[in-house]
Structure formats: C-alpha cells, structure tokens
N, C-alpha and C positions, 0 to 999 in steps of 0.2 A: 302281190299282196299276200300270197300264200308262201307256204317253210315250205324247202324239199332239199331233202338230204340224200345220200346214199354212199355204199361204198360195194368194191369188188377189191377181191386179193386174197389175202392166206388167212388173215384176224378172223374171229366170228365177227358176224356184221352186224347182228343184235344190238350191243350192247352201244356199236360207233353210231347206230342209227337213232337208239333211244335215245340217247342222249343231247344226238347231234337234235334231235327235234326240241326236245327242250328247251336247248338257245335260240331256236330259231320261232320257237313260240309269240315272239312279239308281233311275228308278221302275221298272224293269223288263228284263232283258238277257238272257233268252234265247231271242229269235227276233228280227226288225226284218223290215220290208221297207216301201214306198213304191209311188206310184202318179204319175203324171206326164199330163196331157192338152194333146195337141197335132194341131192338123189331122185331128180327126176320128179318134186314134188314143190309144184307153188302153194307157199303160203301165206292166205293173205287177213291180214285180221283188223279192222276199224271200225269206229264208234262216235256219234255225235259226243259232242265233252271235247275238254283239255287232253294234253299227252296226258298225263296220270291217270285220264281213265281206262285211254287207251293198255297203258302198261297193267292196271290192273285187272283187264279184260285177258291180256296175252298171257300173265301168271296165272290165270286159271285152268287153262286147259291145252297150251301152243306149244310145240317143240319150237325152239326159237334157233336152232342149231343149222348153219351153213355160212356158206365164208361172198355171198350174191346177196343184193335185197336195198332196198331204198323206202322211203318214207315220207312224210306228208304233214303237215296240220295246214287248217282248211279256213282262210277267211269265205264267207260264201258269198258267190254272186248269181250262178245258175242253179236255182234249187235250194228248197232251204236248210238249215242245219241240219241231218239226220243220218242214220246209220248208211242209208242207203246211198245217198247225194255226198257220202265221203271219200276222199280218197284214199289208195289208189282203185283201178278201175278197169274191170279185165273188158279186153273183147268178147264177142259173141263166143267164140268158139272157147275160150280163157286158156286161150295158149299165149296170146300178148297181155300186157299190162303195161298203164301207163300213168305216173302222176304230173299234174300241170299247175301252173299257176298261170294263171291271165286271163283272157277272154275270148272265144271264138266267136266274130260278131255273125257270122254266114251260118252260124250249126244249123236253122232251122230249116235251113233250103238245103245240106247237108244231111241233114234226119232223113226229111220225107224221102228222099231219095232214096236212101238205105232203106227206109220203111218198106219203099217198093220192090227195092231187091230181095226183101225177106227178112231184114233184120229185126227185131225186137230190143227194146231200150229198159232196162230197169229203174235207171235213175231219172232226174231231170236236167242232167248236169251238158253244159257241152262238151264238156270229157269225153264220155262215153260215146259222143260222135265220133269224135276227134280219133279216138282209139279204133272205132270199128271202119270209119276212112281208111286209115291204115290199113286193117285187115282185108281190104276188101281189095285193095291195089295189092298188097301182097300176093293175094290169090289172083287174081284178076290178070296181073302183066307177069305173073311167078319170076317175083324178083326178092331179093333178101331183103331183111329190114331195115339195113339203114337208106334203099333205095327207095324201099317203100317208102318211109318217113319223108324222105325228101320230095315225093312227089306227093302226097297229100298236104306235105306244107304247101305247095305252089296252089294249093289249091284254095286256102283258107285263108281269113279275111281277121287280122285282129292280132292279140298280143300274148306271147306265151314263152314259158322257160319249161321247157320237158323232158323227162327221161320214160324209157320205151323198153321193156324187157319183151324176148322171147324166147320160150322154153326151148325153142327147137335150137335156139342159138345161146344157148346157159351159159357162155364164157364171156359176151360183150352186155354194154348196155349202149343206147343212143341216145346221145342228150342234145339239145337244139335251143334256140333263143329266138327271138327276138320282140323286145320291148320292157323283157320280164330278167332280172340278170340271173346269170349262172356262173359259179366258179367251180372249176376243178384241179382239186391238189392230187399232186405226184409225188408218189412214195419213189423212196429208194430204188433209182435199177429199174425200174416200172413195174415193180413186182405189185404195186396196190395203188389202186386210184380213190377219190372220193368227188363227190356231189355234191353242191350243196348252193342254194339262195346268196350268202355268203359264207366268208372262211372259217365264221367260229365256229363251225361242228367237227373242225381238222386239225385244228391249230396247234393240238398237242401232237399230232402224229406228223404233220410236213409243214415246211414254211415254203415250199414253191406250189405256185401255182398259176392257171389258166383265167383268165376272165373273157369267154365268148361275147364274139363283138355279135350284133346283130345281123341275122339275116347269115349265122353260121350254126352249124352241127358238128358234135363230134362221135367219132365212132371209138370205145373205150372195151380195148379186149384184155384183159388178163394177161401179163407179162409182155405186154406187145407197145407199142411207141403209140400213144393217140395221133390219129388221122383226123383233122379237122377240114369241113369242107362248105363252100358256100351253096347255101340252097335253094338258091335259082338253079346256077348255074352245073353245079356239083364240081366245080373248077376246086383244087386243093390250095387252103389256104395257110401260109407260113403264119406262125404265133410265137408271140414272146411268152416266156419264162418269168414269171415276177415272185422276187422274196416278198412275201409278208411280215409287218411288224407289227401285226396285231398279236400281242400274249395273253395267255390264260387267264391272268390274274386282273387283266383289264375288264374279259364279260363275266365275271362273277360278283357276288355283291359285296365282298367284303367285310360281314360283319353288320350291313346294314338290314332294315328289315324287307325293305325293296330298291329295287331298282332308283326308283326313280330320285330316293331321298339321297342316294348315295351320289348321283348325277350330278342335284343342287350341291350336293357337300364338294365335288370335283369342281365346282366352275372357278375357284384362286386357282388352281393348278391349270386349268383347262385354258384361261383365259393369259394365263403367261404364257404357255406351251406356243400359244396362238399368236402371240405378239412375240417369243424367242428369235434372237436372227433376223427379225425384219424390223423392230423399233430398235433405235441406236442411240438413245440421249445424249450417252457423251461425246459421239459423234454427230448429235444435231443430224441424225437422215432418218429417213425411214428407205428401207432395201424390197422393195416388192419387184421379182423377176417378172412376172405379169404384166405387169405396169411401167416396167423399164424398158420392157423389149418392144410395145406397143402405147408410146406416152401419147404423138401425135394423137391417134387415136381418140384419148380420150379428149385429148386440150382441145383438137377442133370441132369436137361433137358439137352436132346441134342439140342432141338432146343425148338425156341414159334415160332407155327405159330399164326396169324391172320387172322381171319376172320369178314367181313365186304362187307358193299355195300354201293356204295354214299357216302355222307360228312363223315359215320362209317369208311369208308374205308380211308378218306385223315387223320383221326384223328391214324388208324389205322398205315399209312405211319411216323405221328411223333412218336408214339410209337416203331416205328423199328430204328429210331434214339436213342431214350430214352434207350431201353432196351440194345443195341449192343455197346452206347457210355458208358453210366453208369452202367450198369449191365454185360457186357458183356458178355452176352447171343445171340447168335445168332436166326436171326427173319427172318422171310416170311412172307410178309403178300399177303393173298389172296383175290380178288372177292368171296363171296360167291357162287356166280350164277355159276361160273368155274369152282369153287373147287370140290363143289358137283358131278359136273359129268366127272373131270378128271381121275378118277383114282388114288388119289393120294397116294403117299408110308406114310403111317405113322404108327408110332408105339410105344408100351407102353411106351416109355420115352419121348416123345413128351410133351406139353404143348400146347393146342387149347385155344388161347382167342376169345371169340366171340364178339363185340362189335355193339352194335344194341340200336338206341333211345327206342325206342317202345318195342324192347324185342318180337316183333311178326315180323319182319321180313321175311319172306319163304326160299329167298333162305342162307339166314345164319342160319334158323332153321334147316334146313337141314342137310348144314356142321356140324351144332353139333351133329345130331341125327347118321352123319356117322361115326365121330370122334367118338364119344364113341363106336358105335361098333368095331371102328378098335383099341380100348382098349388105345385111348389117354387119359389123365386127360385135362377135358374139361371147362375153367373158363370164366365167362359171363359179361359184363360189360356195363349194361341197364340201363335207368332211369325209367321205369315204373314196380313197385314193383311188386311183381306178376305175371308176364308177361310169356309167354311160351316158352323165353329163361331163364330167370332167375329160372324155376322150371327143366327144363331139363340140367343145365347145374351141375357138380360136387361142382361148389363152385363160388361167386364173389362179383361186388363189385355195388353200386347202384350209380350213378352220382347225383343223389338229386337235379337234374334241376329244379322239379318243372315244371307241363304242360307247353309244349313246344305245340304251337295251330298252329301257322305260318309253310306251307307245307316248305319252307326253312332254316331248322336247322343252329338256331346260338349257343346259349346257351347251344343246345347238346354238338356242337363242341366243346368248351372249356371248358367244364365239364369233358368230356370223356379222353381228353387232361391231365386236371389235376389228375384225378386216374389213367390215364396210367403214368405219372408222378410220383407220390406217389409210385405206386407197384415199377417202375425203382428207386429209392429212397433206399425202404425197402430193394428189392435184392443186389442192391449195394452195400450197407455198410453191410450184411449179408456174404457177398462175398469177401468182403477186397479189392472190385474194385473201392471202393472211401474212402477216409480216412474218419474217424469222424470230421475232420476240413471243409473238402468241404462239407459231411453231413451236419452241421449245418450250413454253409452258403446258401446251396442248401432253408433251411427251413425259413430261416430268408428271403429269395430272394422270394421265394413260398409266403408266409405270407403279403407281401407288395406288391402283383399284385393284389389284388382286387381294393385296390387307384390308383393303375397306371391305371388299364383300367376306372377307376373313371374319371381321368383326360382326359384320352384320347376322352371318351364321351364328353367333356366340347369343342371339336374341331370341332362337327357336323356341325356347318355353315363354317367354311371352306372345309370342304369333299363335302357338299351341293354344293357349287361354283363353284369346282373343276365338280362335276356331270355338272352343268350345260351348261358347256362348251360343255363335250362330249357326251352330251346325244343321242347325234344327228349321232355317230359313228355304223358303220356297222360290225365292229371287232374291238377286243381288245387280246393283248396280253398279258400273266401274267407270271411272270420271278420272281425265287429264287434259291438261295445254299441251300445245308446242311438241316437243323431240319427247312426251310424254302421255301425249296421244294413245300413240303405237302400245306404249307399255301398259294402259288401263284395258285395249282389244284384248292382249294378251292375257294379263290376269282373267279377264273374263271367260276367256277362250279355255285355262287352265282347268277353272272352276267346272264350267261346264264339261269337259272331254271325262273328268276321272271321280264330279262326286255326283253328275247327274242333276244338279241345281243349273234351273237357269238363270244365264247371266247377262247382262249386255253391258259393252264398253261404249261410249262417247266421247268428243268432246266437253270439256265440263259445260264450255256456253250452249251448246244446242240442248242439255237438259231441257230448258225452256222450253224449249217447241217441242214436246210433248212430252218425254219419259217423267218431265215434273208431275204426270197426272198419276203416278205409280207411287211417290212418295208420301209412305204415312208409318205409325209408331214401330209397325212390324219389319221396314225394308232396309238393310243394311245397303250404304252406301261407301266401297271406298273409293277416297279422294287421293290421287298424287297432289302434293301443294309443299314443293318446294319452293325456297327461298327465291331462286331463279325462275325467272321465266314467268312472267305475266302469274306471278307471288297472289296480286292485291287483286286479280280479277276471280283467281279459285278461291281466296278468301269469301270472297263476296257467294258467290257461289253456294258455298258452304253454310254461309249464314242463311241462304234460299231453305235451303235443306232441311236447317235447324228449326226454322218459324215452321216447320210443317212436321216437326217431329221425327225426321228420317233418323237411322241409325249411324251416327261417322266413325267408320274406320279408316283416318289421315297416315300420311305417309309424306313426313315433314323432313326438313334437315334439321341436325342435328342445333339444339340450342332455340329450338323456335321458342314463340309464347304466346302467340294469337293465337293460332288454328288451338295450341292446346286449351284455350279457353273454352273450345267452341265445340271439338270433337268429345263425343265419350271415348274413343280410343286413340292412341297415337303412337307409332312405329317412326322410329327416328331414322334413318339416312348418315353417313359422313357426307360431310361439303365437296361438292368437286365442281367440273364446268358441267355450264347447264347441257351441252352438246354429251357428256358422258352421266347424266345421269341417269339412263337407261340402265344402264348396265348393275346401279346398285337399285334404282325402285322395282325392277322386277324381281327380287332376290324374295322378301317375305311377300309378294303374294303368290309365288311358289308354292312356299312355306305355307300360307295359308290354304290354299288349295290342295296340297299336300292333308297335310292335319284335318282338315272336315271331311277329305274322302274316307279318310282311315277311321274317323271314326264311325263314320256313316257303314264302316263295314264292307267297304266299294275293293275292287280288285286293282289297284292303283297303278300296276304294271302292265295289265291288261284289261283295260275300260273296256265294255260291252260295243256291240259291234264296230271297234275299232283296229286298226292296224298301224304297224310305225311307216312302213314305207307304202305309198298306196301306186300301185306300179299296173294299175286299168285305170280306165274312165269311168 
C-alpha cells in the first residue's frame, strides 16, 4: 500500500529518491520522508503531507549529499498521519533504519516484550517494532544484519516489503518481501542497484531487473553481485534476470492535466494493444496461449469462479455475463477479502480466475494461494507482468494496459473486460455454444470498439456541461440491466472514490424495493438504456423516475427517441453487441466522474485515504 524507493552506487541518491517517490505517490500520500548516508552521518528528514512537502521540508535546511539512502510515502495503517508515525524509522539506538510497507499483525505481543527489555517506542507504528526486533537479535545473538533480519522475520506474523540500513555496515542495504512486492534494478557491472515498490523510479537508469518472490531477502552490497536468500530457511536462492518494457514516457502525463484523464484518453490504444496478437478476424481465431495450453480445463469445468476486489470485481460481474451468455459456463464471482475466509467448497474441476490490476492485490492473492491448495486450476488476469499473481497463478492472460498511475482504475477496466471478453469468445465457439457466424461477427464488432470509444472521447465537453450542472449534488444514483449492471456499480464506484458524492449502482428494477424512496427534484439519476438488452423495461423505469421528478442523466445508443423524450440529459453510445456494450457505456461516466471531481477541487489522482494497489488487509 505504501512507495519505497531507494538506491546505492556512485550517483547522488537524492535526486533518484525524490523522484523515484514521486511516481510512486499513488501508492500511498499521507506522510513521506527519506533517509540519506554520508561520512559517517544518517540523515533522516520526514513529514505528514505529499512528497512536496517533504522536498520543501529538505530545501530548507538538509545536506542532501551521499551516493546510500531510500525513501518512503506513507498510506497509513498503524498510527495516524503525522510527522512522527512517518516513515522511515530508526531503532532505539538509531544506528539501523528501516522503511516498510505492509502490516505486522503480532507487533503488539512484540512491543510489550521489547517494552520489558527496556525499549522505548516514539511512534505508534509497527515499524518501529519491527526495526527494534531487529536490533535486539542483532545484539542479542551478535550476528550481522542481514542474519538479524532473517531471524525477526521468522518471527513476525503479517505482510511486508522492507529495506534495513546499518550505519555500521554503510555499504549494503537488506531488502525482504513477502506479500508486499519489491523490485530491484541493476545497473551496469553492479556498480549501482535500486529499490523500489515498482520499476518506475529506475526506468531511466536500468531496464533489468529482480522481482523478489515471497518469503525471500536480498542482501545489496555496492559493487558486489546480490545474494538472495530464503527466509526460513536462509538456503540461497537462484533468480531470474528480467528486461523491463516499461518506458518513461508511459508514467508521465503527457500534456494532460492528471493522470487519470490521460488513462480514459488511452483506453483506443489500450484496448487494441490488449486484443493485438490474440483476435485474428481474418483468420476467424482468437490465439490466447492460456487457454490453449489448458482448454480441457476450462470445457469441463463445473463452474469459474471469480475472484476480485474493487473496479477487478465490477469487471469481474461482466465477465459472469460473458461467460454464462456465450460460453455457457456457469460463474460466481466473488470479493476476494470474503472468499478467503469463507470457507469455500471448491474442488479439482473448478476453474479460479483471479482478476487484479496490479497482480499484488492481498486479499485476491490470497484466494489464489487457497484455491490452489483446495486443488482448483487457478487462472490470473493482471496488467503488471511479473507480479505476484501472475507468477502464483497456473496460467493467464496480461491486459497490456500499460501503467495505469491514477488510484481510480479506468483503462484497467476495459482491458480486463476485453480478455475476459476474448477467453468468453474462445470458449464459446470451442463449445458449439456460439456458431462461427456470431464468432466472427462478435470479432469484427470487437475490432471496431477502439474508434467507437475514439468517438465517444470526442463528446467530452458535453459530459463536461452535464458535470457542471450537478456538481453541486449530494447523491447520485446509477441504474443498469443485464451485461450493464456491472457498468452502473462502476460509474457509481468512480463517482464516489475521486469526488467524495455518494453514490449507489443497482439494478434498474430493484429501484423499487427501496432506493425509489430517495428520488425527488434534487437527485440525479443516471440510467444506461440501450437499445439492447431488456430496452423497454429501463424505459419503464425511467418513466418511474420522471412521475417523481428525479433528475436523468441517460446513456442511450446512438439515434434513440424515446428515452430522449423523457431524459433532461442524454449521452449517446455507437451501436454494437449488447455483450460489448460495457466497454463503451462506461467511457462518459468516467468522464463524468472525472469533470465533477475537478471541479469540486478534489485531488483526482490522489483521492483521500486511498491507494492504487491495496497490498494488506
């Protein structure tokens, strides 16, 4: 949930750290602070706030000069935002330091303990355990730091990505995982390493790098080859080397005024990239290596479940469409965070898809890690290559988003949409539950939504207009049928994460049974009511709405005339199959959501207590 960056080698390390924190701001923004080692002198300087406060805290008064040092911003969980509860976070004695992300669930039984040996705690954080653990086995078995680290991890209960300085040892750092990811890039020759949550704080300086599996450490000396090693057992473990294709000009905004707007602008590019190589029209196939190496699999499932958390999980809901209308497979899709510790029945003919941006996820790591023990075939459907679903899971498929930086997921959504899409596609006509005639019209239909949401883009000053009106609303309602359900949660979902209005999605018919008792002159309601798809029952609907005065903001395909009798506002759609109409009705209530947090003044890239990838419980 938390950034952490850092670098060792000949550069100053200032400037890779500021920076690197910067990009890494999504994960987490309220507190930052840094740590700097030079001639014999830690320095360490942090702040409740943004990185910028932190930088304008260090230009006042910090030699920022040494070529050692790592960095921080702080989503918080133990302790609340403040100078003190930020990281990083010395030991007692402040000869170690150490920044974390994750959660130590045991610190409290770890505290008292230290309490009685004499320690004293500043913060509230369980950091500060977690670090004076360490010190206390260092001194304790007088063994160096990375044996120390290894043995207080065996001792703690919970999920963490860390790095460990010691001034007595100024040449290495110790960095460790498990649950929470970590990558490290290697410079040339191994003359300089870096740290970091993920690759963007390096990406201009190396393109290889490490991604520590769980339940490993590495030990990172200056000019020396990293030792990586498991922390049970401290047995040394062999690791791959991987090129990164992540480039510069991917995590930057490009001209836009956030993140997030520039995302929506990506999803024609984002959403071809995703379908490149595996839709084939003129070849009538769809190529998913996933899915070929493992078809059985899916053909004799008894069921898929789904698992997911967040917008994973509304994208999750069109895939129970997809799969059950066109494949006719039966689906569940579940909360991660639930499923984990329901007890759930499953078993070897099962099918587990897990679907997660970030691919680090906690509580859908989970569900996979129990899934496979309960002997289901478990398939993963991530956009960040590498990631600690994508390597635990049996087989799957990469969404090819391209860094998604904005804590509210647009372009994941309709990526994840389009391969759960494609796999309903492949099963289907494998299945003899869609003929080859609607097969290739399904492809040819698939193939022409990159220019429909092209177009739809081109409508932003009228979504704008519409924002402006309501911006000023206290609730909003969000109503859909069918494969358009999912897409009303969503919009809702949007609205709420980034402008602070509350929101709720439905059903359009369950209205009735009770959120009708909300609707009066003041309450914008918007409606998906396309052509397709049970058309004449959201109509109806809508006319509920209108006898009572609600506000409609519709979302029609193109050429309607009913609904536009009936709405005050109306956002038109291009025509496609009702099965892909997700993919363009979610595009303006982006946009919508979008435009009312900005004007509201809201931090759109960074919404209030929120994070992009939430990697604790």
């Amino acid at each position: 949930m938390c950034g952490i960056t850092g670098y060792i080698g000949y550069r100053e390390a200032y400037p890779i750290i500021i920076n690197g924190l910067k990009r890494l701001e999504y994960r987490g923004y309220d507190s930052a602070g840094l740590v700097l080692y030079n001639n014999d002198e830690i320095k360490l300087v942090k702040t409740k706030g943004k990185v910028s406060d932190l930088e304008k805290k260090i230009q006042e008064n910090t030699d920022t000069s040494g070529t050692i040092g790592f960095g921080h911003t702080r989503w918080a969980t133990h302790g609340v935002p403040n100078d003190v509860n930020s990281h990083p976070h010395y030991s007692e004695s402040e000869n170690l330091v150490i920044i974390h992300n994750g959660i130590i669930e045991n610190y409290d039984t770890i505290k008292k303990a230290l309490i009685e040996r004499g320690y004293t705690f500043k913060s509230d954080t369980d950091t500060e355990v977690l670090i004076n653990l360490i010190e206390e086995i260092k001194k304790k078995h007088k063994v160096k730091l990375g044996k120390a680290v290894q043995l207080a991890l065996n001792e703690v209960v919970g999920a963490y990505a860390i790095t460990v300085f010691d001034k007595e040892k100024p040449d290495e750092f110790v960095v460790a995982r498990l649950g929470s990811p970590i990558a490290i890039g290697i410079g040339e020759d191994n003359k300089e390493f870096f740290i970091a949550s993920d690759a963007s704080p390096f990406i201009e300086y190396t393109k290889n790098a490490i991604y520590l599996e769980d339940g490993e450490m590495a030990i990172i000396k200056r000019d020396r080859e990293i030792r990586v090693r498991n922390i049970k057992d401290d047995a040394l473990v062999k690791y791959d080397v991987l090129e990164l294709k992540l480039s510069l000009d991917q995590i930057e905004k490009g001209g836009f005024d956030h993140f997030m707007l520039k995302e929506i602008y990506e999803q024609p590019k984002a959403i071809t990239d995703t379908f490149r190589g595996r839709m084939l029209p003129n070849e009538g196939i769809i190529k998913m290596q996933g899915i070929d190496d493992h078809k059985q699999k899916f053909l004799n499932a008894n069921r898929i479940i789904i698992v997911a958390c967040g917008t994973s999980w509304h994208a999750g809901l069109v895939a129970e469409y997809l799969f059950e209308d066109i494949a006719r497979i039966p689906v569940e899709v579940e909360y991660g965070s639930e499923f984990r510790y329901r007890n759930p029945i499953i078993t070897e003919n099962d099918v587990v898809i897990a679907i997660s941006q970030s691919g680090e996820t906690a509580d859908t790591l989970a569900a996979v890690k129990m899934a496979k023990e309960k002997g289901a075939f478990v398939y993963g459907v991530c956009n960040v290559v590498g990631s600690s679903i994508a390597r635990e899971t049996n087989a799957g498929s990469y969404t090819h988003a391209g860094p998604e930086i904005g804590v509210a997921s647009t372009k994941a959504f309709t990526t994840q949409i389009t391969v759960l899409t494609l796999m309903a596609l492949k099963l289907g006509l494998e299945k003899g539950s869609i003929s080859k005639t609607e097969f290739h019209q399904y492809l040819i239909e698939m193939g022409l939504i990159p220019d429909k949401v092209e177009n739809l883009l081109a409508i932003d000053d009228k979504v704008k207009e519409i924002a402006s009106i309501y911006k000023d609303a206290t609730n909003f309602l969000y109503l859909g049928r069918g494969f358009n359900f999912p897409v009303a949660l969503e919009g809702a979902l949007k609205l709420k994460e980034i402008s602070y209005i509350h929101a709720e999605g439905y059903p359009a018919a369950e209205m009735k049974h009770g959120p009708i008792a909300l609707i009066d002159e003041n309450m914008p309601i918007v409606v998906i009511a396309t052509k397709k798809g049970h058309y004449d029952k959201v109509v109806s609907n809508i006319q509920e709405i209108k006898s009572r005065n609600g506000k409609i903001i519709a979302v029609v395909t193109e050429g309607d005339t009913t609904v536009k009798e009936i709405a005050d506002h109306v956002i038109e759609i291009p025509e496609t199959e009702e099965a892909l109409t997700p993919l363009l009705t979610t595009i303006p209530l982006q946009l919508l959501s979008y435009h009312i947090a900005v004007m509201l003044g809201r931090n759109v890239d960074q919404p209030r207590n929120l994070a992009k990838s939430v990697t604790v419980e």
